[in-house]
Biopython code that builds the backbone (N, CA, C, O; Angstrom):
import numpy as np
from Bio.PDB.StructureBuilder import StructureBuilder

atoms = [
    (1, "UNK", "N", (0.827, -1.198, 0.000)),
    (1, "UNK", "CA", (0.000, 0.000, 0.000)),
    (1, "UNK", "C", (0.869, 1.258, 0.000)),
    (1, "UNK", "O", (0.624, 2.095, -0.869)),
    (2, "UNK", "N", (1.995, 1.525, 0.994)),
    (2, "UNK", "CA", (3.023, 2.500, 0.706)),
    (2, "UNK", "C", (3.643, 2.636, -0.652)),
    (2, "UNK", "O", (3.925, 3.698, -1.207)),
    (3, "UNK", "N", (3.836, 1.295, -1.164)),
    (3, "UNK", "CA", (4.669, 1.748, -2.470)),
    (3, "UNK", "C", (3.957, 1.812, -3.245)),
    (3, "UNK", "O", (4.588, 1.987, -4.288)),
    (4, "UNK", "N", (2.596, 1.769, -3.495)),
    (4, "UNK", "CA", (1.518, 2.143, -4.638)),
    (4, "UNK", "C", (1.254, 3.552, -3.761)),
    (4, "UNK", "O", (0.823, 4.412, -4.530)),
    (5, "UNK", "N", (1.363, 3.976, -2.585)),
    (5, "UNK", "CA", (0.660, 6.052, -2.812)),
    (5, "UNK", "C", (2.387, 6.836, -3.006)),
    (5, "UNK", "O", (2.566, 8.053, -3.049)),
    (6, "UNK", "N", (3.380, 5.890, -3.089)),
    (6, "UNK", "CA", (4.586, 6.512, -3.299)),
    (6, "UNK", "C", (4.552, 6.633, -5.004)),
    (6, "UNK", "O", (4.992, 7.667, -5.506)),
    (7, "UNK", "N", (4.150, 5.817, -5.662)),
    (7, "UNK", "CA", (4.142, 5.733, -6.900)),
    (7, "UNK", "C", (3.268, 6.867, -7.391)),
    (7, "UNK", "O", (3.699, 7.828, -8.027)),
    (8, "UNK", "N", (2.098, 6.693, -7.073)),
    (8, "UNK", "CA", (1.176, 7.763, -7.240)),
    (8, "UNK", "C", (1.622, 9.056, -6.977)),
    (8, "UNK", "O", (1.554, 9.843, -7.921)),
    (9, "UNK", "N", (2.171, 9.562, -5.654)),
    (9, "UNK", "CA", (2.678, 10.141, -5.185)),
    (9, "UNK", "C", (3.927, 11.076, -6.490)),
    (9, "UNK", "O", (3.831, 12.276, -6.747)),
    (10, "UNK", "N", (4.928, 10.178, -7.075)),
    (10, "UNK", "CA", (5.938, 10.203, -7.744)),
    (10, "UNK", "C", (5.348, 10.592, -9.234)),
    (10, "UNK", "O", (5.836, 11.333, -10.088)),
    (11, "UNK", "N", (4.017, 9.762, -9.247)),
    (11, "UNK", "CA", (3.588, 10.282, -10.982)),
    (11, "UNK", "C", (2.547, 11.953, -10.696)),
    (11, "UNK", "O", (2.187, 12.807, -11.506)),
    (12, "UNK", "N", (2.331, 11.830, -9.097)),
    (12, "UNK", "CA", (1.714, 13.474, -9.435)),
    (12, "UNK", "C", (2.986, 14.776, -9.079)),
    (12, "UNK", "O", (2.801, 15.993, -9.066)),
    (13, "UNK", "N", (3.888, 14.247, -8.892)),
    (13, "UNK", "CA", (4.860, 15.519, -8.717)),
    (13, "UNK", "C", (5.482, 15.737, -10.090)),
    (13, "UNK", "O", (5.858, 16.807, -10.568)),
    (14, "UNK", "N", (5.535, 14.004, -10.865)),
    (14, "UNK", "CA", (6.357, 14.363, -12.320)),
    (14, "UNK", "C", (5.201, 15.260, -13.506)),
    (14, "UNK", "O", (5.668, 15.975, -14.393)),
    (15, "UNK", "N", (3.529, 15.043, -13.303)),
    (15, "UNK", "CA", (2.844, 15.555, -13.971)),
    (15, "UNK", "C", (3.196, 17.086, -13.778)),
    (15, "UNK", "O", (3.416, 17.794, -14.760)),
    (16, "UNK", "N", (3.250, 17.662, -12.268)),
    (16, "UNK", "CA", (2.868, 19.139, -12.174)),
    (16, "UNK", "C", (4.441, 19.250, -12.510)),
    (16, "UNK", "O", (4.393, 20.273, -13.192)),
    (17, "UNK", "N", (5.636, 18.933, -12.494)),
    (17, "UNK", "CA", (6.722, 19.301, -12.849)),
    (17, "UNK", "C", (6.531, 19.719, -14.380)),
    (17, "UNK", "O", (7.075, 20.728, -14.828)),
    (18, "UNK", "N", (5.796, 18.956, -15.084)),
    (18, "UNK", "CA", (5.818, 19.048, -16.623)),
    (18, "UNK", "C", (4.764, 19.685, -16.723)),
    (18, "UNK", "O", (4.566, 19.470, -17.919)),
    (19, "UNK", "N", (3.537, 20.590, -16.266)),
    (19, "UNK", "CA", (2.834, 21.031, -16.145)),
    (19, "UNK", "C", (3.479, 22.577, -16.043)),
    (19, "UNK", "O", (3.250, 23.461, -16.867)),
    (20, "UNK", "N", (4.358, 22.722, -14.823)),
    (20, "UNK", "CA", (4.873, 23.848, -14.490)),
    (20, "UNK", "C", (5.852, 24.414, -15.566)),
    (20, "UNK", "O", (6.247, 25.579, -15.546)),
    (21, "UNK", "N", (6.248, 23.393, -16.607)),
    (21, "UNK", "CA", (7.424, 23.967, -17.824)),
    (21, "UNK", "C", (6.625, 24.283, -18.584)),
    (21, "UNK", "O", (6.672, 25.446, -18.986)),
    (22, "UNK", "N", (5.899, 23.665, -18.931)),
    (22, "UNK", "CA", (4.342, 24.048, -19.815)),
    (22, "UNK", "C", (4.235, 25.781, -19.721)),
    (22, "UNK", "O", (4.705, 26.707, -20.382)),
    (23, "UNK", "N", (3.276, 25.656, -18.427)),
    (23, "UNK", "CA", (3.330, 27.042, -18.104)),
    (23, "UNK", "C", (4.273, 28.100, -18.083)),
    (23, "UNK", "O", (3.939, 29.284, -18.052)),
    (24, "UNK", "N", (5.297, 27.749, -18.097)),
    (24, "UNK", "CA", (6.494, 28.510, -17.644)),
    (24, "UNK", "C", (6.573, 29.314, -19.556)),
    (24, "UNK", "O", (6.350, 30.455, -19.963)),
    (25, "UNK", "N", (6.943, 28.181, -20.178)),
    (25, "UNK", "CA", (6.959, 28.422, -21.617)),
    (25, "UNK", "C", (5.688, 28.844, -21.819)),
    (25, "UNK", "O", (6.031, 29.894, -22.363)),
    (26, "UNK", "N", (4.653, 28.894, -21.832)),
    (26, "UNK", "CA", (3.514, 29.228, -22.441)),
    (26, "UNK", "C", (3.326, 31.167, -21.694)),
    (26, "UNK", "O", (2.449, 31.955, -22.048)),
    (27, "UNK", "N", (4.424, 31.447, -20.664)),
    (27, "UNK", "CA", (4.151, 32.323, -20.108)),
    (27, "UNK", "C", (5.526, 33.544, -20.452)),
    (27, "UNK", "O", (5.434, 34.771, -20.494)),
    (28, "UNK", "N", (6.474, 32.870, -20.614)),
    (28, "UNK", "CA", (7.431, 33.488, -21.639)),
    (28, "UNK", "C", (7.356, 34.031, -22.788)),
    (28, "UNK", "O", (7.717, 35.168, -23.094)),
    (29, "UNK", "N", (6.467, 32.510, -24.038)),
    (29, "UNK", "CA", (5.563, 33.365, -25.032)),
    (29, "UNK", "C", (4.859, 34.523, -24.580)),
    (29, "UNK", "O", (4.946, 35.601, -25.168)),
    (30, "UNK", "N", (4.065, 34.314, -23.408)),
    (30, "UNK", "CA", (2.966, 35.437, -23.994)),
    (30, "UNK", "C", (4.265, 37.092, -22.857)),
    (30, "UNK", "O", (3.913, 38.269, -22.780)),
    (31, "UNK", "N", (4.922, 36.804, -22.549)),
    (31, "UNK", "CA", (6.245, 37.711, -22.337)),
    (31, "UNK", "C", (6.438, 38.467, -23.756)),
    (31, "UNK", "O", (6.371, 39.691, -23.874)),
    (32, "UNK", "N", (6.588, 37.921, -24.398)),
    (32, "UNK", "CA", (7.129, 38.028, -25.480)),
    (32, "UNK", "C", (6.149, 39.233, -26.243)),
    (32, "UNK", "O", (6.508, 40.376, -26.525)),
    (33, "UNK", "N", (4.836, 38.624, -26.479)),
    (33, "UNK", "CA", (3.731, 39.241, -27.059)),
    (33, "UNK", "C", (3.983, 40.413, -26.767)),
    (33, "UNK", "O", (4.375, 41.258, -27.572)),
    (34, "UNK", "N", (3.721, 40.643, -25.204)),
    (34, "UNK", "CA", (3.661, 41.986, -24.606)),
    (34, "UNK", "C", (4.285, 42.857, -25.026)),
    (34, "UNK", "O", (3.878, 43.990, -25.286)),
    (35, "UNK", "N", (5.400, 42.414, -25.150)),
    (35, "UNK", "CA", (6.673, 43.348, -25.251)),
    (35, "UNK", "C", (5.972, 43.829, -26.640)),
    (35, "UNK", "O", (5.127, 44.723, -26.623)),
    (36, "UNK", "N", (6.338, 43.239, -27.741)),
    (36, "UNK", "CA", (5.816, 43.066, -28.563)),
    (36, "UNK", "C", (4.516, 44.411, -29.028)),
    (36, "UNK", "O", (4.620, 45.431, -29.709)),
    (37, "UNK", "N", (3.518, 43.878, -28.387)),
    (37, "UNK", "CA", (1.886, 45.079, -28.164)),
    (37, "UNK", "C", (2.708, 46.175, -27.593)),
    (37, "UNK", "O", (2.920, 47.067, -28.414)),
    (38, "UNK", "N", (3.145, 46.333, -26.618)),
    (38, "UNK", "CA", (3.970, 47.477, -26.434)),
    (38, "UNK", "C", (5.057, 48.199, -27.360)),
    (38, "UNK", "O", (4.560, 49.180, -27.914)),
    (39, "UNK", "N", (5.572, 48.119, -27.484)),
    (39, "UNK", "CA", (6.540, 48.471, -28.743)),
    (39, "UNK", "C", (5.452, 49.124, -29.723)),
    (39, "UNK", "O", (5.303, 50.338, -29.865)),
    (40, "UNK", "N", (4.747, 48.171, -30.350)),
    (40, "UNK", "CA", (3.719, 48.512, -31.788)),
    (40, "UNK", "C", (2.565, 49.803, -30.726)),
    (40, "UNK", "O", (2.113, 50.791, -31.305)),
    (41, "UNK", "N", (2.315, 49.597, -29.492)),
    (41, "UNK", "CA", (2.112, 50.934, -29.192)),
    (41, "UNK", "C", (2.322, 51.911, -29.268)),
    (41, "UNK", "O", (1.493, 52.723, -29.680)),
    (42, "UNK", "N", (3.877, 52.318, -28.789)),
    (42, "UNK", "CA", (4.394, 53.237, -28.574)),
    (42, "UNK", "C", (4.529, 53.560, -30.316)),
    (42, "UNK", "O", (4.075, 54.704, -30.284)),
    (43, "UNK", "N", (4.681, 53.445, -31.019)),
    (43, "UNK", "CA", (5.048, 53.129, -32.485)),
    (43, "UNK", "C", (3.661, 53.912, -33.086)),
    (43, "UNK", "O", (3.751, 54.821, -33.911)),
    (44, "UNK", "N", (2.253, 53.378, -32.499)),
    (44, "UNK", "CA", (1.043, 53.955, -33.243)),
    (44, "UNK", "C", (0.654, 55.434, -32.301)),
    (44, "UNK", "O", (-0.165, 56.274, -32.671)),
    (45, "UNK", "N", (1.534, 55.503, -30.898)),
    (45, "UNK", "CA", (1.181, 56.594, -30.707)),
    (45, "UNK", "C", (2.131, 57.904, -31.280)),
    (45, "UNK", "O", (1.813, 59.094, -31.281)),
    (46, "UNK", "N", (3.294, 57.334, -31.726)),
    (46, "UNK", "CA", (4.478, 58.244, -32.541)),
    (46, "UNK", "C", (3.642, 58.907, -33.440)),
    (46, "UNK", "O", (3.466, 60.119, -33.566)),
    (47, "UNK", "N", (3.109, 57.905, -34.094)),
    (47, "UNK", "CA", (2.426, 58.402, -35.203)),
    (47, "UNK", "C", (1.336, 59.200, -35.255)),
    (47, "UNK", "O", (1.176, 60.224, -35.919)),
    (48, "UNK", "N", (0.430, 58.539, -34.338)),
    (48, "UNK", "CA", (-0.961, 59.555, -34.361)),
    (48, "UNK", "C", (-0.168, 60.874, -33.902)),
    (48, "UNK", "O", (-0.288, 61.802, -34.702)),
    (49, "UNK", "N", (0.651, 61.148, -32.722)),
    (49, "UNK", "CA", (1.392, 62.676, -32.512)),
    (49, "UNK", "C", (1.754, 63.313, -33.574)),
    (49, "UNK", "O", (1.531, 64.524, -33.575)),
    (50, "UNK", "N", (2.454, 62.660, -34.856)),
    (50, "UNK", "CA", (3.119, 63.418, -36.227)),
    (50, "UNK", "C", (1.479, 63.425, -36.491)),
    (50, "UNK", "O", (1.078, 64.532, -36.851)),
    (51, "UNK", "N", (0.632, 62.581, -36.402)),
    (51, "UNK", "CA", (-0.695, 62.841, -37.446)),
    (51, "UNK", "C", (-1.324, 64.433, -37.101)),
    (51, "UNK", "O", (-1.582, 65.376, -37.849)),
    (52, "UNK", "N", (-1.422, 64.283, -35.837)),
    (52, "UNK", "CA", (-1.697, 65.412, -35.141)),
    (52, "UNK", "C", (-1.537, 66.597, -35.762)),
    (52, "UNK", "O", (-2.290, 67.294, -36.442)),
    (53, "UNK", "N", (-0.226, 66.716, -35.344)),
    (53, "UNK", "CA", (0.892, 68.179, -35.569)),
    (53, "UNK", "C", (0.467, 68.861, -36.975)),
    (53, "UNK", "O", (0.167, 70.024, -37.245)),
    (54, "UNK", "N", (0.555, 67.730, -37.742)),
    (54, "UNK", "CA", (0.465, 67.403, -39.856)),
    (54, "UNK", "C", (-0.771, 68.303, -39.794)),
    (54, "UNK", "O", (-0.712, 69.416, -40.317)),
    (55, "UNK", "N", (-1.915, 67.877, -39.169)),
    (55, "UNK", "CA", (-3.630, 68.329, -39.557)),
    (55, "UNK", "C", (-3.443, 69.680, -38.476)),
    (55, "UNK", "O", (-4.072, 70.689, -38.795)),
    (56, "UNK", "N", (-2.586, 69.739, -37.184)),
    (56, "UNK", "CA", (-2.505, 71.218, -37.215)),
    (56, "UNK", "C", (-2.085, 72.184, -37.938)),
    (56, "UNK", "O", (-2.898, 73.106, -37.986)),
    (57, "UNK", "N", (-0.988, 72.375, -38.618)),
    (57, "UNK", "CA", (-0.159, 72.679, -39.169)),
    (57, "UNK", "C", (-1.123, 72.967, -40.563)),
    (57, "UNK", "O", (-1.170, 74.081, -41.084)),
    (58, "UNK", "N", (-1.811, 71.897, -41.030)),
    (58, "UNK", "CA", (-2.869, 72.435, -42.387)),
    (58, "UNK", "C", (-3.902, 73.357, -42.105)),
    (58, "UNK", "O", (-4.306, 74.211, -42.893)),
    (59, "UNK", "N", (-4.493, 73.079, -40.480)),
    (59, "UNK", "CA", (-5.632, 73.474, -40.423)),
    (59, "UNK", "C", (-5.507, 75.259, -40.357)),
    (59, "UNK", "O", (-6.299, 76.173, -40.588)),
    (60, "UNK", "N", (-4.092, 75.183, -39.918)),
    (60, "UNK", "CA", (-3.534, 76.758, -39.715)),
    (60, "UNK", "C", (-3.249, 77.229, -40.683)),
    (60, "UNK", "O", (-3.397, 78.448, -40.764)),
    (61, "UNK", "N", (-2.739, 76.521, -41.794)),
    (61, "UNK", "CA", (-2.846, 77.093, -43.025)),
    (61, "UNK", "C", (-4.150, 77.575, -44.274)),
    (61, "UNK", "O", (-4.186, 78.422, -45.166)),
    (62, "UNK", "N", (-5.180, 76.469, -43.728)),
    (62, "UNK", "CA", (-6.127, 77.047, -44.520)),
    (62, "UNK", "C", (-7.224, 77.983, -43.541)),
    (62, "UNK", "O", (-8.260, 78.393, -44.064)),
    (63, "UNK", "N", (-6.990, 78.218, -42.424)),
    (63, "UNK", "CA", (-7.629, 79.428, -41.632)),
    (63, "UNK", "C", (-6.860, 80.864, -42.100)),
    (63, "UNK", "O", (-7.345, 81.952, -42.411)),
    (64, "UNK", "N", (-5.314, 80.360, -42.010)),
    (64, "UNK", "CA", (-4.766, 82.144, -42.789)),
    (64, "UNK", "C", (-5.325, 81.887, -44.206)),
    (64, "UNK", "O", (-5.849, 82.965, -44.487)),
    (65, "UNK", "N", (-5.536, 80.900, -45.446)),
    (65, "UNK", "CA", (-5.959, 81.515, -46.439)),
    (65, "UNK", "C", (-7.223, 82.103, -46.474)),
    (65, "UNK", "O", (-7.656, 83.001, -47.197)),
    (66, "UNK", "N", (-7.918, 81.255, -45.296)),
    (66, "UNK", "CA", (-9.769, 81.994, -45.174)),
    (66, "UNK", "C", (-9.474, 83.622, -44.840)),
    (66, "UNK", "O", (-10.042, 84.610, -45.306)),
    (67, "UNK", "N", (-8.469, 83.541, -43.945)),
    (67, "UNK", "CA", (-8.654, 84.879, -43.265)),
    (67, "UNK", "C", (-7.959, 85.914, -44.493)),
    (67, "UNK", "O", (-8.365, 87.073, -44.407)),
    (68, "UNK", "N", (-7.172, 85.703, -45.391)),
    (68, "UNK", "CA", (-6.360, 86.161, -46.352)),
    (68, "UNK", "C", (-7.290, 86.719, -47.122)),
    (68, "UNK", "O", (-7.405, 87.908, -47.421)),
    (69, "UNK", "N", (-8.241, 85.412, -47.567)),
    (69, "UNK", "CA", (-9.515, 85.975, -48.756)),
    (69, "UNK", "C", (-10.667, 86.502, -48.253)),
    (69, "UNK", "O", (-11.337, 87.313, -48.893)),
    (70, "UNK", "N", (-11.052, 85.988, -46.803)),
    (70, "UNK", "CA", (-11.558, 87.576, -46.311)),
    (70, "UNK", "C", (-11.673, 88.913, -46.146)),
    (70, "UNK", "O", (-12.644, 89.667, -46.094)),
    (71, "UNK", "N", (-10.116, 89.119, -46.052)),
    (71, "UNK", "CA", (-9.797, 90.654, -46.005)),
    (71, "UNK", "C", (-9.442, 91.049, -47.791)),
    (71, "UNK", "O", (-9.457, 92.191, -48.250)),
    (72, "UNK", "N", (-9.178, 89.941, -48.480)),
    (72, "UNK", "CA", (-9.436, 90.549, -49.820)),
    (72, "UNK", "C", (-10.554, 91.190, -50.364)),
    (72, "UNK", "O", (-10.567, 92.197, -51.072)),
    (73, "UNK", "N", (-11.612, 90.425, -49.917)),
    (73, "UNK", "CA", (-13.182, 90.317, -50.148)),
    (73, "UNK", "C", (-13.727, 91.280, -49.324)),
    (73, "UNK", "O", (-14.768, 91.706, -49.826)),
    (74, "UNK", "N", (-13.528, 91.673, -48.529)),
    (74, "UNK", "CA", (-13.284, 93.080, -47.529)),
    (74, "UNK", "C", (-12.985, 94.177, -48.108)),
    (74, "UNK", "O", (-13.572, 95.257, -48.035)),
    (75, "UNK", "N", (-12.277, 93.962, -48.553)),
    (75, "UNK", "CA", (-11.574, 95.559, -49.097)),
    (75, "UNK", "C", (-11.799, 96.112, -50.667)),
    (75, "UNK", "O", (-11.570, 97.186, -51.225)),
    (76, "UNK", "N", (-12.506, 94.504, -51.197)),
    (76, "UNK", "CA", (-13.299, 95.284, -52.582)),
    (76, "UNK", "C", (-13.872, 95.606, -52.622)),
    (76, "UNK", "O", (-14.241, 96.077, -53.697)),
]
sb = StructureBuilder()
sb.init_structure("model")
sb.init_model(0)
sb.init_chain("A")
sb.init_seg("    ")
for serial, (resi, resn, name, xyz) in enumerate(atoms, 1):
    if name == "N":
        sb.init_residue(resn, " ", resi, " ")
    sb.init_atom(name, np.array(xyz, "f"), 0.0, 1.0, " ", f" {name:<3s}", serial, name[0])
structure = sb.get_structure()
């Protein structure tokens, strides 16, 4: 009876041993991901900031031409 719950015993420590590498690797991958989603974050927020700046930068330009052909249209 001892050496059958030692056995048992021996096949549930070797399951969660191989259970725990499992996890271990399956948790490294998703390590990995993260990094990964992060990076491509920082990357789409670079961008939306230049997107930003770009559509300020126009929007200021076509307010001085409004305001330009206003005061043209003004003064005829």
């Amino acid at each position: 009876m001892l050496e059958t719950s030692l056995n048992q015993l021996e096949q549930l420590v070797s399951d969660l041993m191989q259970k725990n590498a499992q996890l271990a690797e399956q948790n490294a991958g998703l390590g990995e991901q993260l990094a990964q989603a992060k990076e491509e974050n920082e990357t789409l927020q670079l961008s939306l900031m230049e997107q930003e700046e770009k559509h300020g930068a126009t929007a200021a330009r076509i307010q001085a031409l409004v305001d330009r052909a206003s005061a043209g249209v003004a003064s005829a």
